[in-house]
N, C-alpha and C positions, 0 to 999 in steps of 0.2 A: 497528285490530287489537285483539282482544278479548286480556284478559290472561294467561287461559292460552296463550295463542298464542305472545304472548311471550317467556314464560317457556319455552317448548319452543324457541323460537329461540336462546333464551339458551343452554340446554341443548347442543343440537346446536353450535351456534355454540364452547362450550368442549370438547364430546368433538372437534367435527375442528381448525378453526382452529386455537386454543388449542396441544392436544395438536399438532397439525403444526410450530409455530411451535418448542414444543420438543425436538422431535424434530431440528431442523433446527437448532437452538441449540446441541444434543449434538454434529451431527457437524461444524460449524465449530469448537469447543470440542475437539476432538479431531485436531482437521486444524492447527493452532494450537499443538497441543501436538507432535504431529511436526513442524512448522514449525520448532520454538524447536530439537526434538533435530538438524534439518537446518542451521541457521546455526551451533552447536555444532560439530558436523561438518567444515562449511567451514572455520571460522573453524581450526579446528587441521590442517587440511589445507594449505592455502595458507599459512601460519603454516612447515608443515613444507618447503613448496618456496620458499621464499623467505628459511629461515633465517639464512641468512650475508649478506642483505641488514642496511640500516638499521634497528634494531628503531624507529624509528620508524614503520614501513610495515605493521610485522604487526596482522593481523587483531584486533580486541575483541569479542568477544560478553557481552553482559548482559540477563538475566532483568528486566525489569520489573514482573514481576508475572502474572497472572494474564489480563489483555489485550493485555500491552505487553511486544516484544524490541528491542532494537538491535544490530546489525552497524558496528561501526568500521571501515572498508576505506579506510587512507593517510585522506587530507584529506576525505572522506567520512564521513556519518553516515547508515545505513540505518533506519529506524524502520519495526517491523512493528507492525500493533495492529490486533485483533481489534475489533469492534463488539457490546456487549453484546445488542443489538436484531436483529430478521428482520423484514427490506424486501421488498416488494411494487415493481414496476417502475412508472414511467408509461406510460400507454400510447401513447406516441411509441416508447419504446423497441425496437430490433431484434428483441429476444428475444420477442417476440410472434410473429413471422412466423416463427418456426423450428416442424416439424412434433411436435419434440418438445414443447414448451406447450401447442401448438394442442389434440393430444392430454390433455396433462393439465394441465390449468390450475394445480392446488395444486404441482406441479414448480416452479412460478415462484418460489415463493417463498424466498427466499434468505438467508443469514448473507453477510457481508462482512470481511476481512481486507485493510485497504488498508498499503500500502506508500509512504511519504514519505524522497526524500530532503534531508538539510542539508547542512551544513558542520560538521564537527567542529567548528571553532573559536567556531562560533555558543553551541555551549555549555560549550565549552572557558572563554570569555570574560564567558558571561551576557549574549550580542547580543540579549534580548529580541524585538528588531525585524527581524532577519533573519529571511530568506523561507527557507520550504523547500515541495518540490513533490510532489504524488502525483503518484508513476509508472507505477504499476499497484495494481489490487484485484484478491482473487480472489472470485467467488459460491462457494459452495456449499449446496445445495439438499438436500430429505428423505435423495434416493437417494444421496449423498455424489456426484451430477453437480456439475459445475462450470465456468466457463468467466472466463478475465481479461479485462479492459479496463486496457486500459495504452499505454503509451510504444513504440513498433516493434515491434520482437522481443515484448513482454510481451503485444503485444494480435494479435499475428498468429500464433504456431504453436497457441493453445487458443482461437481461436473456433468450438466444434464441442463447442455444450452440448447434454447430454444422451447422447452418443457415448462417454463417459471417464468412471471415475469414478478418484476425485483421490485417490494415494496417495502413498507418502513419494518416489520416484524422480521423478515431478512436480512434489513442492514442489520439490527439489533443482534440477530443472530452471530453476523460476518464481524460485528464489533466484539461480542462478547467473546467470539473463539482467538480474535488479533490480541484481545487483553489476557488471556489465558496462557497463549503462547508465549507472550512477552514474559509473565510470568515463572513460564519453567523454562526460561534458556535464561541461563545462568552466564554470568559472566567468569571466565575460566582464565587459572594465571598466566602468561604472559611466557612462550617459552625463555629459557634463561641464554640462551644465545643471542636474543634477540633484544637482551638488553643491556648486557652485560658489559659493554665498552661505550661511555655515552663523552663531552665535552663538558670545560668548567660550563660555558655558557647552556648547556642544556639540565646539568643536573641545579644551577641556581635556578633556573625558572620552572624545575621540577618540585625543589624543595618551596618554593614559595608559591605555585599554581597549583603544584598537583595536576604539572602537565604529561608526566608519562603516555601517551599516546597509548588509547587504551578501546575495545570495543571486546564483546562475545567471545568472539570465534579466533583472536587475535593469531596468527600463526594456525590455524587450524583450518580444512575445508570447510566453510559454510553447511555443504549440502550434509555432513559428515552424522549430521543430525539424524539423516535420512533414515539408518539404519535401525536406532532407537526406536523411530517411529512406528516404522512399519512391523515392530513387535510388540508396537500395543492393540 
């Protein structure tokens, strides 16, 4: 390729690419920021119906920053966080086969907002080593379309990308199904093989941290969940 050729690639390459990538950067950036005002929201909402309970129970919301919120809900830690970057799919993935891509290809291209939950006390404590799990992400693409991949609920009422576009009643929706789920996955004991031969130096900062290395699914498949689900 001769090298003005190039150079007119280059060109083209930064007015659409480029220019699309943040365009689509703006409306996750913005989908992220109604996000943070929707867990606000909640957080003093549910705060307000449960007041004459154990204030140990009420809801925390905190700003992280600029990528980064957390939701406190009881022995739960919800973590939302934005991705500074826009993903391109592989092309195994679903979203290829839907008519909307097929149609327009640059649609694919997507901002990410994933949602992880822990254990409060993971950081309550400084458990470094405890697991926590992505439960759901959301896309969002140029047209502010969007669709989740997630845990039951989270990846079944918004598979129907390109059909919606993602406004604050939606997040509301995607937040209130992430606190639900966080809810009924239980934290399960710990197989006994797996802990049963530990060192002095780990069980003194065991008995004095309450550092057993501790998450969910501990010793068990994640997805193992699966099954439950799909027989509700």
């Amino acid at each position: 390729m001769e090298s003005q050729n190039v150079k007119q690639t280059i060109i083209d390459t930064i007015r659409g690419k480029s220019s699309l990538k943040q365009k689509v950067y703006d409306n996750t950036l913005n989908a992220f920021g109604i996000l943070k005002e929707v867990l606000q929201e909640l957080a003093d909402y549910y705060n307000g119906q449960i007041a004459d309970a154990d204030s140990r129970i009420q809801l925390e919301y905190k700003d992280n920053g600029i990528f980064s919120a957390q939701l406190k809900v009881a022995g739960d830690l919800l973590i939302f966080g934005m991705h500074s970057n826009i993903f391109e799919f592989d092309r195994e993935h679903g979203v290829w086969k839907t008519s909307y891509i097929q149609a327009d290809r640059l649609a694919s291209y997507c901002g990410i907002i994933n949602i992880y939950n822990f254990l409060a006390d993971s950081f309550k404590y400084n458990r470094w080593d405890d697991l926590g799990y992505l439960i759901g992400r959301i896309f969002i693409n140029k047209e502010m379309r969007y669709f989740v991949e997630g845990k039951r609920q989270l990846g079944f009422f918004y598979n129907n990308f390109g059909k919606e576009v993602l406004d604050k009643n939606t997040l509301e929706n995607i937040a209130n199904l992430a606190i639900n789920y966080s809810l009924e996955f239980d934290l399960l004991v710990p197989p006994y093989d797996a802990i049963k031969i530990i060192n002095v130096e780990q069980i003194s900062q065991r008995i004095q941290f309450s550092l057993m290395k501790t998450g969910k699914r501990l010793g068990f498949r994640f997805n193992s969940d699966d099954v439950s689900a799909n027989s509700k």
